[in-house]
C-alpha positions as CSV (number, residue, x, y, z in Angstrom):
1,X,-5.7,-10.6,-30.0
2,X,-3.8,-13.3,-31.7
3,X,-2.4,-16.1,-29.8
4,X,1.0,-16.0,-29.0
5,X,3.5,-19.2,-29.7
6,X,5.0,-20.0,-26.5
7,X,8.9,-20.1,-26.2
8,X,9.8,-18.5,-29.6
9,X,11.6,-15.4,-30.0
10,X,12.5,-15.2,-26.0
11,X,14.2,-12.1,-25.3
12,X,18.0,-11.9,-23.3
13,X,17.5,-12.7,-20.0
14,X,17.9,-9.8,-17.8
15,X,21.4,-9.5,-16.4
16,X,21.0,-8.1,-12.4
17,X,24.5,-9.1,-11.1
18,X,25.3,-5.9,-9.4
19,X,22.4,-5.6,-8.0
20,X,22.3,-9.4,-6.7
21,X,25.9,-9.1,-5.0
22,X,25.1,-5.7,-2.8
23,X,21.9,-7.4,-2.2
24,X,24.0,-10.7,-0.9
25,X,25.9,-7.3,1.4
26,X,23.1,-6.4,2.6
27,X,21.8,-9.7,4.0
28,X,25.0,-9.7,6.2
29,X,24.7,-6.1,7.2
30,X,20.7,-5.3,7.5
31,X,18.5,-7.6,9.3
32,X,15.9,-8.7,6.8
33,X,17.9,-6.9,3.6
34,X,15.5,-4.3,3.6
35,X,13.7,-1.7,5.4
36,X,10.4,-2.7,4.2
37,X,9.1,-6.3,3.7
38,X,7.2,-5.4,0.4
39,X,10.5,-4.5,-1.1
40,X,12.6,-7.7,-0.4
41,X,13.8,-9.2,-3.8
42,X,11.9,-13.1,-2.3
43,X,8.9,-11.2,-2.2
44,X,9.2,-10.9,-6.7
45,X,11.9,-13.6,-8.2
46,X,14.8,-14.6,-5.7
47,X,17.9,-14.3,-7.3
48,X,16.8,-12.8,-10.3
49,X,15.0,-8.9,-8.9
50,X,16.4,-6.4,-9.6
51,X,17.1,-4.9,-6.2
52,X,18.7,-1.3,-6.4
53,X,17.9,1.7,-8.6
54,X,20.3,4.7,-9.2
55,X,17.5,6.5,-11.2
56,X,14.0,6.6,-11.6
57,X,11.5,9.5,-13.7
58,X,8.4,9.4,-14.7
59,X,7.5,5.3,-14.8
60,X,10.8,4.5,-15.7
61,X,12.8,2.9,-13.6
62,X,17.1,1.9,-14.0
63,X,19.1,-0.3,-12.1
64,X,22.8,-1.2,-10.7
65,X,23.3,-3.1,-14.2
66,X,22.2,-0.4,-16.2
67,X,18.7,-2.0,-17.3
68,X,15.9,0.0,-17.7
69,X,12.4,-1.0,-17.0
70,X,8.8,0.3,-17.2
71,X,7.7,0.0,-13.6
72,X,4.5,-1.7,-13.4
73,X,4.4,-3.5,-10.2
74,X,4.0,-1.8,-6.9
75,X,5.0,1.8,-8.0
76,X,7.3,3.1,-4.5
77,X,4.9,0.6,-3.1
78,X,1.6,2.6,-4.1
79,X,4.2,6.3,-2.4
80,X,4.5,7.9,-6.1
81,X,1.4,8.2,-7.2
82,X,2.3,11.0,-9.5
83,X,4.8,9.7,-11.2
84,X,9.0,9.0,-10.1
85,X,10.7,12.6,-9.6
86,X,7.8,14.7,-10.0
87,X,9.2,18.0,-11.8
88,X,6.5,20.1,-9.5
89,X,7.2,18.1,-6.4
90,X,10.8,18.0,-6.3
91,X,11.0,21.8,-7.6
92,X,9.1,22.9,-4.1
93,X,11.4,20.0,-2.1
94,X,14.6,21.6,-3.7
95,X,13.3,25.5,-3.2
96,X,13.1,24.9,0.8
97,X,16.2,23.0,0.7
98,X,17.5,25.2,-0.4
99,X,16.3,27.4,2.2
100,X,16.7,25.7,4.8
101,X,14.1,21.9,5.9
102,X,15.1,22.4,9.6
103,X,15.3,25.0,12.3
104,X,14.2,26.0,15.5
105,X,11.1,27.6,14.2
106,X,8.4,25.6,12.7
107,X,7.6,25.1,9.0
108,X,4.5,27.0,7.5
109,X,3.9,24.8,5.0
110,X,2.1,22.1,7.5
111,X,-0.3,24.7,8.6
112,X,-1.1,24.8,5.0
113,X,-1.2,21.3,4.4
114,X,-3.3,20.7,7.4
115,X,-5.6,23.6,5.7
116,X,-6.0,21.8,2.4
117,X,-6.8,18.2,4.2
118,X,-9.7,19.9,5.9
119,X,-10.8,21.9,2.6
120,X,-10.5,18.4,1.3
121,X,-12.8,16.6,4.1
122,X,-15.5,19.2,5.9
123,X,-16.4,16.5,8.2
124,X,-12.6,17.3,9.9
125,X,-11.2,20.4,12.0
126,X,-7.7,19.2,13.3
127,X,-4.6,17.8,11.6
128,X,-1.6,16.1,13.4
129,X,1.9,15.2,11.1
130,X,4.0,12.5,11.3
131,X,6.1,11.2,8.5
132,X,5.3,7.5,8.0
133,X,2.0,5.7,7.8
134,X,2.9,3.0,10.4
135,X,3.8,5.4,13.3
136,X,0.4,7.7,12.3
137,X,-1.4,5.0,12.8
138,X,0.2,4.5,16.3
139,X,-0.7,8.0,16.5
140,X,-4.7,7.9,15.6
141,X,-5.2,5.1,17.7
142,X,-3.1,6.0,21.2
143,X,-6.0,9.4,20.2
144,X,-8.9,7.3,20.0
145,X,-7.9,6.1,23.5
146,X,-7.2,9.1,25.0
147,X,-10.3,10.8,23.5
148,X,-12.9,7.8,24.8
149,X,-10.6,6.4,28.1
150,X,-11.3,3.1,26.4
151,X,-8.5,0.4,25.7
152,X,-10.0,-2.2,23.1
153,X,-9.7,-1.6,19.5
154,X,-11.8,-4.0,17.0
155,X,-9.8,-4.1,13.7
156,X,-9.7,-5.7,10.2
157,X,-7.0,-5.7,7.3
158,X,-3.5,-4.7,8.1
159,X,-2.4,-1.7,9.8
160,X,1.9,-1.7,10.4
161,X,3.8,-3.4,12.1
162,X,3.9,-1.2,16.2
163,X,2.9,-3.3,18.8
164,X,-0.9,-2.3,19.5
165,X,-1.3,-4.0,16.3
166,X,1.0,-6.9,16.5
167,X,-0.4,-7.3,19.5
168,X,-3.5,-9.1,17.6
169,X,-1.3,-12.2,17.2
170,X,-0.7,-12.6,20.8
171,X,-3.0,-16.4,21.0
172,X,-4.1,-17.4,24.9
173,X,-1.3,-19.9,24.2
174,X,2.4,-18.7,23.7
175,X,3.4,-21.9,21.5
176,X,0.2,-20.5,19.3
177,X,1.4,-16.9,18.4
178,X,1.8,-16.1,14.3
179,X,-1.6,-18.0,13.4
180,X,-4.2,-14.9,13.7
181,X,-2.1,-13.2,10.8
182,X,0.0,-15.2,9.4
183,X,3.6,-14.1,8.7
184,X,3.5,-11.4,11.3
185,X,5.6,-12.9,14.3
186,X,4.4,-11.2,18.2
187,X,8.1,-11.5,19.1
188,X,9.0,-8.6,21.5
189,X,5.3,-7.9,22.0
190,X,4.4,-7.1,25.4
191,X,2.4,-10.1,26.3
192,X,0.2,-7.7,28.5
193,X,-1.3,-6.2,25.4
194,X,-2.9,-9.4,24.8
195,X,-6.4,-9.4,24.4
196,X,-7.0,-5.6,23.4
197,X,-7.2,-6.1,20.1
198,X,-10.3,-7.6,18.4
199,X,-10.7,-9.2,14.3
200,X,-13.4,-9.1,12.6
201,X,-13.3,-9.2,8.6
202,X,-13.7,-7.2,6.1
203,X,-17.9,-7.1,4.8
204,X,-19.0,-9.1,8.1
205,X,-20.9,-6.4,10.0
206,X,-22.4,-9.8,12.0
207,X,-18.9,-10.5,13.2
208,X,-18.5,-6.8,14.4
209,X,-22.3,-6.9,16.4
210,X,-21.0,-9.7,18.1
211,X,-17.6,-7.7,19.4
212,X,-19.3,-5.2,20.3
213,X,-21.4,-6.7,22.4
214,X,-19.1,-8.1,24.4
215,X,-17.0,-5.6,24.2
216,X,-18.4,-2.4,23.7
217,X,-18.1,-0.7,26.9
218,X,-14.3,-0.7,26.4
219,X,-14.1,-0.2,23.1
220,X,-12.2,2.6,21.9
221,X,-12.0,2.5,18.0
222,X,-13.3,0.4,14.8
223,X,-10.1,0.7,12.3
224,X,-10.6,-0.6,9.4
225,X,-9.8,0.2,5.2
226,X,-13.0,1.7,3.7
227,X,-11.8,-0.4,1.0
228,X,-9.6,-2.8,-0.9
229,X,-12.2,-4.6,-2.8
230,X,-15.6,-2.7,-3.0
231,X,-17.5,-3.3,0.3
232,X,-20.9,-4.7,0.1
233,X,-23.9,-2.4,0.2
234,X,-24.2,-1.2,3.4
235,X,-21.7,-2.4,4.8
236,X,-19.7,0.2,5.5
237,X,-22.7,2.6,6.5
238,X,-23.3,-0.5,9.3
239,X,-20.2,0.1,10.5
240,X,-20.7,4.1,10.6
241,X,-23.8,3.3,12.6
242,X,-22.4,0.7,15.3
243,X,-19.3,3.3,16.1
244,X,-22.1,6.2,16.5
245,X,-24.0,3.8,19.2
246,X,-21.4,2.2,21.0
247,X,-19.4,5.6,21.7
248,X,-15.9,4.2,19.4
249,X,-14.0,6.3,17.0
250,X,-14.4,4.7,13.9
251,X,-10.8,5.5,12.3
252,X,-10.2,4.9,8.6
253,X,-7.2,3.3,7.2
254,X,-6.7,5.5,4.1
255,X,-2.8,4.8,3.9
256,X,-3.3,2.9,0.7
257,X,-6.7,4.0,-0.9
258,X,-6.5,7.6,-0.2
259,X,-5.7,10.2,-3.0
260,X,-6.6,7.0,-5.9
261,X,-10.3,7.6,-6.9
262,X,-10.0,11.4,-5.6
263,X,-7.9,13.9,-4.4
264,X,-9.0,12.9,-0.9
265,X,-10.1,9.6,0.9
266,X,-12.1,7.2,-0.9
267,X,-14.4,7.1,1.7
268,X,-15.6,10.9,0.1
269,X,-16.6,8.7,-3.1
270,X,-18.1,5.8,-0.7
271,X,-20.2,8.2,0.9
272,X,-19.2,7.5,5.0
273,X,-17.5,10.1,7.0
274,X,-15.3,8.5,9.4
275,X,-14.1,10.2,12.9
276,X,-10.6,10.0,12.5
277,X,-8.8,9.1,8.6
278,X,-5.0,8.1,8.6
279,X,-2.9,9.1,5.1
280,X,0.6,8.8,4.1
281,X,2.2,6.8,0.9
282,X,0.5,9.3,-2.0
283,X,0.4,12.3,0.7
284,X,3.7,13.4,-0.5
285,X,4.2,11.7,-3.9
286,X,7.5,9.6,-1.9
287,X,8.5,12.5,0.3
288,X,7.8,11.1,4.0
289,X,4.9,13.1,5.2
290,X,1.3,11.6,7.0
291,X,-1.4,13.0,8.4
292,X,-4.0,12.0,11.0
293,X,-7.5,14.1,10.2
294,X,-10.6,13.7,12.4
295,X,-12.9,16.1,14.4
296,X,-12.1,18.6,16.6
297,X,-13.3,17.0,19.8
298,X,-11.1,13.7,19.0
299,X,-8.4,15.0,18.0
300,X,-8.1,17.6,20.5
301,X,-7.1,14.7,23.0
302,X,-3.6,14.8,21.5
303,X,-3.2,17.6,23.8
304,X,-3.8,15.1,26.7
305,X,-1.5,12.5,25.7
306,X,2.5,12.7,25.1
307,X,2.9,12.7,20.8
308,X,5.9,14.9,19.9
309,X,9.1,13.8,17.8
310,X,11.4,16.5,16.3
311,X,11.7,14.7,12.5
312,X,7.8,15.7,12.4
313,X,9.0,19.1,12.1
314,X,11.4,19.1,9.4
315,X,10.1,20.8,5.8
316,X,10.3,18.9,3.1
317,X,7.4,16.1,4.3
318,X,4.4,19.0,4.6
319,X,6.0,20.8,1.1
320,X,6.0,17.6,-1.2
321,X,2.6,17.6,0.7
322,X,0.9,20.6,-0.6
323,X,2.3,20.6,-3.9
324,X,1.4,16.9,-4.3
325,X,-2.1,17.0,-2.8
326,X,-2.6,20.7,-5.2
327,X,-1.1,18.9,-8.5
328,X,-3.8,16.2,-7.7
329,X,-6.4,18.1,-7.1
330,X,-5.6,20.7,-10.0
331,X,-5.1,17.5,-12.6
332,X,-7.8,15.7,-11.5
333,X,-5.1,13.0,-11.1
334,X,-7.8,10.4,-9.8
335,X,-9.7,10.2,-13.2
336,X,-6.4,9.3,-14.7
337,X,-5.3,6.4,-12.4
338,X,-9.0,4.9,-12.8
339,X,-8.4,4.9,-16.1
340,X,-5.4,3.5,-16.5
341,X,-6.2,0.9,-14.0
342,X,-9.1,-0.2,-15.8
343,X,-7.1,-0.8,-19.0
344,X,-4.6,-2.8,-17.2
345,X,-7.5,-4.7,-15.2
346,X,-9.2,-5.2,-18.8
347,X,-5.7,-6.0,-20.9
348,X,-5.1,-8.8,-17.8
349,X,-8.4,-10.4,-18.4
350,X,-8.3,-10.5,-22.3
351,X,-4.7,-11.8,-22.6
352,X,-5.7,-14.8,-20.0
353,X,-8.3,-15.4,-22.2
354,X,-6.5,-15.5,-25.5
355,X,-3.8,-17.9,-24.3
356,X,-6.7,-20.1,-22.5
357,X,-5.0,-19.3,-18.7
358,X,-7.5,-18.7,-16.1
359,X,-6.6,-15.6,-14.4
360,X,-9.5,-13.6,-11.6
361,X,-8.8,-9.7,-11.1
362,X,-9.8,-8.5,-8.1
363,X,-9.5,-4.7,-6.2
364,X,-9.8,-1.2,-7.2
365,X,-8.6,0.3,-10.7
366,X,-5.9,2.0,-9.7
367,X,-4.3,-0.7,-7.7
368,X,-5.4,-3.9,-9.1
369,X,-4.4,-7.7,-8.9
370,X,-4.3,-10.6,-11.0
371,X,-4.0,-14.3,-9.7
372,X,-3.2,-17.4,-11.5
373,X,-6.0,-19.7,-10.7
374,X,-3.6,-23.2,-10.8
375,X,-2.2,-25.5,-8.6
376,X,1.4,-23.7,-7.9
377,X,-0.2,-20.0,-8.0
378,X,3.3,-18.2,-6.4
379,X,5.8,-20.3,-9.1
380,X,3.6,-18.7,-12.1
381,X,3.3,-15.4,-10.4
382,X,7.5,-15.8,-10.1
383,X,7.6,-16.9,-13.9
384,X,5.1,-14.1,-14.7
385,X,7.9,-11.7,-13.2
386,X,10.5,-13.3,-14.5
387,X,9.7,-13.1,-18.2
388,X,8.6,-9.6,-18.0
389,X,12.0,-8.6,-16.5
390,X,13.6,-10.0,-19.6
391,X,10.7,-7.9,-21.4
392,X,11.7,-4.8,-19.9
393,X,9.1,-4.2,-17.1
394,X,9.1,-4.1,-13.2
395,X,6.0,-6.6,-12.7
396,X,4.2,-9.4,-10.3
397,X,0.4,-10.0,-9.4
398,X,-0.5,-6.2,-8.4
399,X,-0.5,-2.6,-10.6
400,X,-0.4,0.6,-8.8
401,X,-1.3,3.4,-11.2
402,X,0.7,6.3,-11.0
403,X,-0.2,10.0,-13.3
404,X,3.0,8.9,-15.1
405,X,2.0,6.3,-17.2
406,X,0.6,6.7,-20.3
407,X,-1.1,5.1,-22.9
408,X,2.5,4.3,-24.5
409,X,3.3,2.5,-21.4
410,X,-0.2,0.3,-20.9
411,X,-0.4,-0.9,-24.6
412,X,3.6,-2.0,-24.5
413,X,2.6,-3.8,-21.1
414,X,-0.9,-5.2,-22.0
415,X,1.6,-6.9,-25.3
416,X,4.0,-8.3,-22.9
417,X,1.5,-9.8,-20.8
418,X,-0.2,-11.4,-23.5
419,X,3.0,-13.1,-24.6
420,X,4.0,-13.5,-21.1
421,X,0.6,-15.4,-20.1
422,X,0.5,-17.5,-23.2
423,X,4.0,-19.1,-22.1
424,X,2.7,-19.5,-18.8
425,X,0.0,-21.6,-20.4
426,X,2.1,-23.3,-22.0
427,X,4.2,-24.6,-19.4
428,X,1.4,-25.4,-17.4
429,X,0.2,-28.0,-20.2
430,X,3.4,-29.2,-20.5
431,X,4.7,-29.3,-16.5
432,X,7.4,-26.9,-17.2
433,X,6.8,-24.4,-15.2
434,X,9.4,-25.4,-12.7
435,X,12.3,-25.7,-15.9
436,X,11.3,-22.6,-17.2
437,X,12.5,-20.8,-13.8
438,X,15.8,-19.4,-13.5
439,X,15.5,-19.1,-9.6
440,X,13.6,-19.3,-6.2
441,X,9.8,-19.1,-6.0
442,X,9.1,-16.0,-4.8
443,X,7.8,-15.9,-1.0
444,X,4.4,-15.3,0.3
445,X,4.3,-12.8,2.9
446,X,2.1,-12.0,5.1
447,X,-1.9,-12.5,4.8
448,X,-4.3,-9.2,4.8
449,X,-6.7,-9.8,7.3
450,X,-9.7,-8.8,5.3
């Protein structure tokens, strides 16, 4: 791969002005901007994001202004993982609109979904539905209390944003709240929760022994990710083996990693069963639909406890959901997104190389990440956006593969990354980084807790 000369032949810049004024609205209007703190533009390039689509198909994605851009950034935020507009998926959605998504009689199509989930994972009898992950999360872990009469939950990585979860950054002093996870503000927490919830992170079974210990007796559940990076070896079959002993559901975060390596949780290809699993995001290709699996004398404790809402009963989540989950399944979608993901993962590596930036990958193929290993990480990452906007891609530090893209799409991205990275360089050398930017640097967020 050649070496690219820095600042020659630089494309238009991107032109989001329509999208930048209704964004400017909805700051007045919508607390935050946004429903969902991964899609604010502060979190990509302030100012410069584009922040409203009116169409997206395939990997394609257009905006307010007109522009049209390869999306190869956070993909409906890891939700699509088939592609945007599905010609399958949204052909079953439109049928049993068609026909009618709500009614005073219940929808077959979850007792079907809830039939292919257990096909999918022996180990599990029982199926509840909800339609985001955050609230099935709720959902699994007011279960794993009910089932064991325990309270405590020991925990690592992030699980939403309800309070049993929040309720982590509750410190022993109010004036210390925010600094277990940072970003995530305890405000409107019940200060009573404090204390029920219990870190440890992610590859430290030690850590875990030691809650346990103190804690074990009331300890309802271990949640955790199987994965984000791989976990070390044995790690996770620790883990399997303390919950067994110490009486706690071990409940399995698969709201990200599930239906990526598989059609299924990753934790089929890890090899560890958990008691209770969590999906949503790729469950229904976009379509709101998630679903709590785990074994039959768990999850019959539902039955015990209040869970009912009347939006788990429309139609259209548990359709998109067996026509997803089948397509994936059929196509042996999983194969593709490793593949694609390892040609991105590879095509980040090699371009840092050839334009002498230092660059570490790090996760899973299918959703990958890139840092900048220099001094002002987040202003190159913003840059990085910035100049592949004016290259005609949606882009920043992470890639979720979706069945969408192609070949066509990774080599065209791979090309604008390498020109991309060796301007990056460039300004480094030369301390431009900061002139080269056309706006804000982008915000951090929050910090995984893994």
């Amino acid at each position: 791969m050649s070496k690219p000369q820095p600042l020659s032949n630089e494309p238009t810049p991107v032109n989001t002005a329509k999208s930048q004024a209704l964004y400017e609205k909805a700051r007045r209007l919508i607390p935050g901007g946004t429903q969902l703190l991964s899609k604010r533009p502060e979190m990509f390039a302030p100012g410069q994001w584009p922040a409203y689509y009116t169409s997206a198909k395939g990997a394609t994605v257009t905006d307010l202004d007109g522009n049209q851009f390869v999306d190869m950034s956070l993909c409906g935020i890891g939700a699509t993982v088939l592609g945007y507009a599905d010609p399958d998926v949204d052909a079953a959605v439109k049928n049993v609109i068609d026909n009618g998504s709500m009614t005073t009689l219940n929808a077959p199509e979850e007792v079907r979904l809830a039939e292919l989930l257990v096909e999918q994972h022996p180990w599990a009898q029982m199926v509840r539905f909800s339609r985001s992950g955050g609230e099935a999360m709720a959902i699994a872990v007011r279960i794993a209390r009910a089932a064991t009469g325990r309270q405590m939950i020991a925990f690592c990585g992030y699980h939403g944003w309800h309070d049993w979860y929040l309720s982590a950054n509750l410190a022993d002093d109010s004036a210390l709240d925010g600094h277990l996870l940072t970003g995530l503000a305890p405000k409107g927490v019940p200060r009573g929760l404090k204390g029920l919830m219990h870190p440890f992170q992610f590859n430290d079974l030690e850590a875990l022994k030691k809650i346990v210990k103190e804690h074990g007796a009331n300890l309802a559940a271990i949640v955790m990710e199987p994965v984000r990076n791989m976990p070390a070896p044995g790690f996770l079959e620790g883990v399997r083996q303390i919950a067994s002993e110490s009486g706690a559901i071990l409940l399995f975060d698969e709201i990200t990693a599930g239906f990526r390596l598989n059609a299924g949780g990753i934790h089929m290809t890890l090899g560890v069963h958990p008691d209770i699993a969590v999906f949503a995001k790729a469950l229904g290709n976009g379509y709101p639909v998630s679903a709590i699996i785990g074994r039959g004398e768990y999850m019959s404790a539902a039955q015990d406890t209040f869970i009912s809402s009347t939006a788990w009963t429309e139609r259209i989540g548990p359709t998109a959901g067996v026509t997803a989950v089948t397509k994936h399944r059929d196509k042996n979608v999983g194969a593709h997104l490793v593949r694609i993901g390892e040609r991105v993962l590879a095509g980040w590596r090699e371009a840092g190389k050839s334009a002498g930036l230092a660059v570490e990958t790090s996760g899973i193929a299918p959703l990958g990440h890139v840092e900048f290993k220099a001094p002002n990480p987040r202003q190159l990452r913003t840059l990085f956006t910035q100049l592949m906007l004016d290259r005609g891609y949606l882009a920043k530090d992470a890639f979720y593969a979706m069945y969408a893209h192609t070949d066509a799409h990774v080599d065209g991205y791979i090309a604008a990354c390498a020109d991309a990275f060796g301007i990056l360089a460039h300004a480094l050398k030369t301390d431009t980084v900061e002139k080269l930017m056309r706006g804000p640097t982008a915000h951090g967020g929050f910090q995984r807790l893994t």
